[in-house]
LOMARMAR-285960 format. One record per residue: residue number from 0; chain; x, y, z of N, C-alpha, C in turn. Coordinates in steps of 0.2 Angstrom, whole numbers, padded with zeros to 4 digits. Layout:
N
[NUM, "A", [X, Y, Z], [X, Y, Z], [X, Y, Z]]
...
! end
This chain:
81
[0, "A", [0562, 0811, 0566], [0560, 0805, 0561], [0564, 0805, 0555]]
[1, "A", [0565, 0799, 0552], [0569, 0798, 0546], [0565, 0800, 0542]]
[2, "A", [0568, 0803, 0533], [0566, 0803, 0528], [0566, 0799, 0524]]
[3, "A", [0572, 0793, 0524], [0573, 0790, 0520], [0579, 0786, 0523]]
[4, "A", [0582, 0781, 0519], [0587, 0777, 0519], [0583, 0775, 0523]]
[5, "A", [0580, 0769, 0524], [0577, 0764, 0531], [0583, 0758, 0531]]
[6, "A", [0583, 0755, 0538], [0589, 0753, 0538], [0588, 0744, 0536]]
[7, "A", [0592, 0741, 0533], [0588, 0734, 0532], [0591, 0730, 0537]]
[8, "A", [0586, 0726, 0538], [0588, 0720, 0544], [0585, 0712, 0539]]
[9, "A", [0590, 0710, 0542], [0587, 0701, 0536], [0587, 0697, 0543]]
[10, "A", [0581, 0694, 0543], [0578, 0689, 0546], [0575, 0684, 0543]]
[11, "A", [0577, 0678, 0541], [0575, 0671, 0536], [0569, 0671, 0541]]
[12, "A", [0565, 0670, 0535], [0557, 0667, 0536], [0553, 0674, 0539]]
[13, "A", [0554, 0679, 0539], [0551, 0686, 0541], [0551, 0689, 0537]]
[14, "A", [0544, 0693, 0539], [0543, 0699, 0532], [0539, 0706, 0538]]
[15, "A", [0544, 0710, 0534], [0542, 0716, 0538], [0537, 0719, 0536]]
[16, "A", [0532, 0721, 0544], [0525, 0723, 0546], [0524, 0729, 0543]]
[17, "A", [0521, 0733, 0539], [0522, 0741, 0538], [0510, 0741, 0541]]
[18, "A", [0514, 0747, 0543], [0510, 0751, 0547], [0507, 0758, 0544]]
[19, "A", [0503, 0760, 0541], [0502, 0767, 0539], [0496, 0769, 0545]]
[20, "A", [0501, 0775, 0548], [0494, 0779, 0551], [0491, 0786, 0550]]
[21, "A", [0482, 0786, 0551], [0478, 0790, 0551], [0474, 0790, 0554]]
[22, "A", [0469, 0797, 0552], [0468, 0801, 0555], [0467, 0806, 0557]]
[23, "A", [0463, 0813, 0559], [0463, 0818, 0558], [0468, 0822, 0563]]
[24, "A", [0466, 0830, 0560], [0469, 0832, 0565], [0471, 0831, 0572]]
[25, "A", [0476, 0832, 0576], [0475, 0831, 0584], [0476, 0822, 0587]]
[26, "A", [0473, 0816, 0583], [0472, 0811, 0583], [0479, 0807, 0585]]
[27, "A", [0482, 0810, 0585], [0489, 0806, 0589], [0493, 0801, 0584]]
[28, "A", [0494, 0804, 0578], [0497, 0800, 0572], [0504, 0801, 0577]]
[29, "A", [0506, 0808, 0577], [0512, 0809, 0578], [0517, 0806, 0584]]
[30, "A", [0511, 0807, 0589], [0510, 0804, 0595], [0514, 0795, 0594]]
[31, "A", [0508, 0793, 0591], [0509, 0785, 0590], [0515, 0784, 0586]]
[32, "A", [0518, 0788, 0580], [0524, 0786, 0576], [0530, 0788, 0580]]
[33, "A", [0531, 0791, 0585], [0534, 0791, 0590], [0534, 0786, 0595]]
[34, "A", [0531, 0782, 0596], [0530, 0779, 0600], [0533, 0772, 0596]]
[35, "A", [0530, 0770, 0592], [0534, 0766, 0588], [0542, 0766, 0585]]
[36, "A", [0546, 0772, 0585], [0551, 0774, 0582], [0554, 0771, 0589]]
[37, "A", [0552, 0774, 0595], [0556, 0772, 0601], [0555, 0763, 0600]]
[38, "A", [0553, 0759, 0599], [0550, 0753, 0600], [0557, 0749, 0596]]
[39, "A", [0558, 0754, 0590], [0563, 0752, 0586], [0561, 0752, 0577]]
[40, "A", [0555, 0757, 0578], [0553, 0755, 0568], [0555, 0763, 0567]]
[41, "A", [0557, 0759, 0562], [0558, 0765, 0556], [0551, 0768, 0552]]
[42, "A", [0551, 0776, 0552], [0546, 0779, 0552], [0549, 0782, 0546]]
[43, "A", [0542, 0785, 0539], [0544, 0787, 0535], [0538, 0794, 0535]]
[44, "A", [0540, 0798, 0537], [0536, 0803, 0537], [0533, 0809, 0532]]
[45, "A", [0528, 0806, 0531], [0527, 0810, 0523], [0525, 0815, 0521]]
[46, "A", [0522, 0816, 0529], [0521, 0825, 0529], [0527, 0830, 0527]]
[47, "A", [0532, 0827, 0531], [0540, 0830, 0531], [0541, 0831, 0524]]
[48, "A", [0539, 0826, 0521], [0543, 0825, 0513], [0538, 0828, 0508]]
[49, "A", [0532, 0830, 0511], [0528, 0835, 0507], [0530, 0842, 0506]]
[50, "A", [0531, 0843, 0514], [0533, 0850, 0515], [0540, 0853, 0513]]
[51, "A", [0544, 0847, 0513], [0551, 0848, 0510], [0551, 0849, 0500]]
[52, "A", [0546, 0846, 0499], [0543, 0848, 0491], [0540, 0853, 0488]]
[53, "A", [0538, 0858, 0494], [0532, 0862, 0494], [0537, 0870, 0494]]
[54, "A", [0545, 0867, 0499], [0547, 0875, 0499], [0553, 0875, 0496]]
[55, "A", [0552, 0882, 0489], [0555, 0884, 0488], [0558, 0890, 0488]]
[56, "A", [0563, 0890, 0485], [0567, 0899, 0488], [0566, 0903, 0483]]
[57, "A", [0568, 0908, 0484], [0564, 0913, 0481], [0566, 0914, 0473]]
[58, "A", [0575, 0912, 0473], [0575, 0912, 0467], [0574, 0906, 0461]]
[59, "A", [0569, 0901, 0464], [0567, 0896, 0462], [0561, 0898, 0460]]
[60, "A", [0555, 0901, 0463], [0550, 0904, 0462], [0550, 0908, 0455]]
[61, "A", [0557, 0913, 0457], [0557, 0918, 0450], [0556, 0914, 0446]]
[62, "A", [0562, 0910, 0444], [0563, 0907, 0439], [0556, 0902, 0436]]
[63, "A", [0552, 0900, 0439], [0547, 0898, 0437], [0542, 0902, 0435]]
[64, "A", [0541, 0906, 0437], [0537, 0912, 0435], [0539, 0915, 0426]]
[65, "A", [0545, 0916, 0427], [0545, 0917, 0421], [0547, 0914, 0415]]
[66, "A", [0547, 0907, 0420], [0546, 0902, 0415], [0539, 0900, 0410]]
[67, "A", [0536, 0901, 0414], [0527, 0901, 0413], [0526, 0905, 0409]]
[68, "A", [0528, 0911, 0410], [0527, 0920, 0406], [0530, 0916, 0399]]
[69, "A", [0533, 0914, 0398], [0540, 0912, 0393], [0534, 0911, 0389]]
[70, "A", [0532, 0902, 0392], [0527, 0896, 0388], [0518, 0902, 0387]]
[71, "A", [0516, 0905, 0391], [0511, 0909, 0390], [0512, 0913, 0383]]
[72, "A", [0517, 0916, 0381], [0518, 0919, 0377], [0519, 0916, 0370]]
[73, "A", [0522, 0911, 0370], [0523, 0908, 0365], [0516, 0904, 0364]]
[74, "A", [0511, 0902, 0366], [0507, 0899, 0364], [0501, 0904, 0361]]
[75, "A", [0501, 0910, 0367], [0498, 0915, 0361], [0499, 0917, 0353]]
[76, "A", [0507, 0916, 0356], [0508, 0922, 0348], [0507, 0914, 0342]]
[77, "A", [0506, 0909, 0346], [0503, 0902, 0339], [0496, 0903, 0339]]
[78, "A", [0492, 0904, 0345], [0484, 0906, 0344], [0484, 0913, 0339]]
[79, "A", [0488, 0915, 0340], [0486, 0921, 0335], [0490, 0924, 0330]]
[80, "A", [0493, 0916, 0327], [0498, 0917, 0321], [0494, 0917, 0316]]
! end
């Protein structure tokens, strides 16, 4: 499934259907967005693009870390200047 770029199609006098599916676990989101992707729609899958959000590597992690440490520090030494 796509992340991005959807493809455009121009049809005078048409406006494209969007679809959002839900539902709980197991419920066959994935099932049915598959089913529609063969049919010919373009899927934007947002779990994808959550989880693409969520991982970072390690040495991006540091750097955050001690980026915090940085702002933690300075806020103190103005609470107890």
């Amino acid at each position: 499934m796509a992340l991005i770029d959807p493809p455009v199609y121009r049809f005078e006098n048409q406006r494209m259907l969007r679809i959002g599916l839900t539902g709980g676990i197991g419920s066959g989101k994935s099932t049915a967005a598959e089913m529609f992707e063969k049919l010919g729609a373009f899927i934007i899958d947002t779990d994808a693009i959550a989880h693409s959000l969520e991982t970072f590597a390690a040495e991006d992690l540091q750097l955050i870390w001690q980026t915090g440490k940085s702002y933690a520090k300075k806020a103190k030494e103005i609470s107890n200047g």
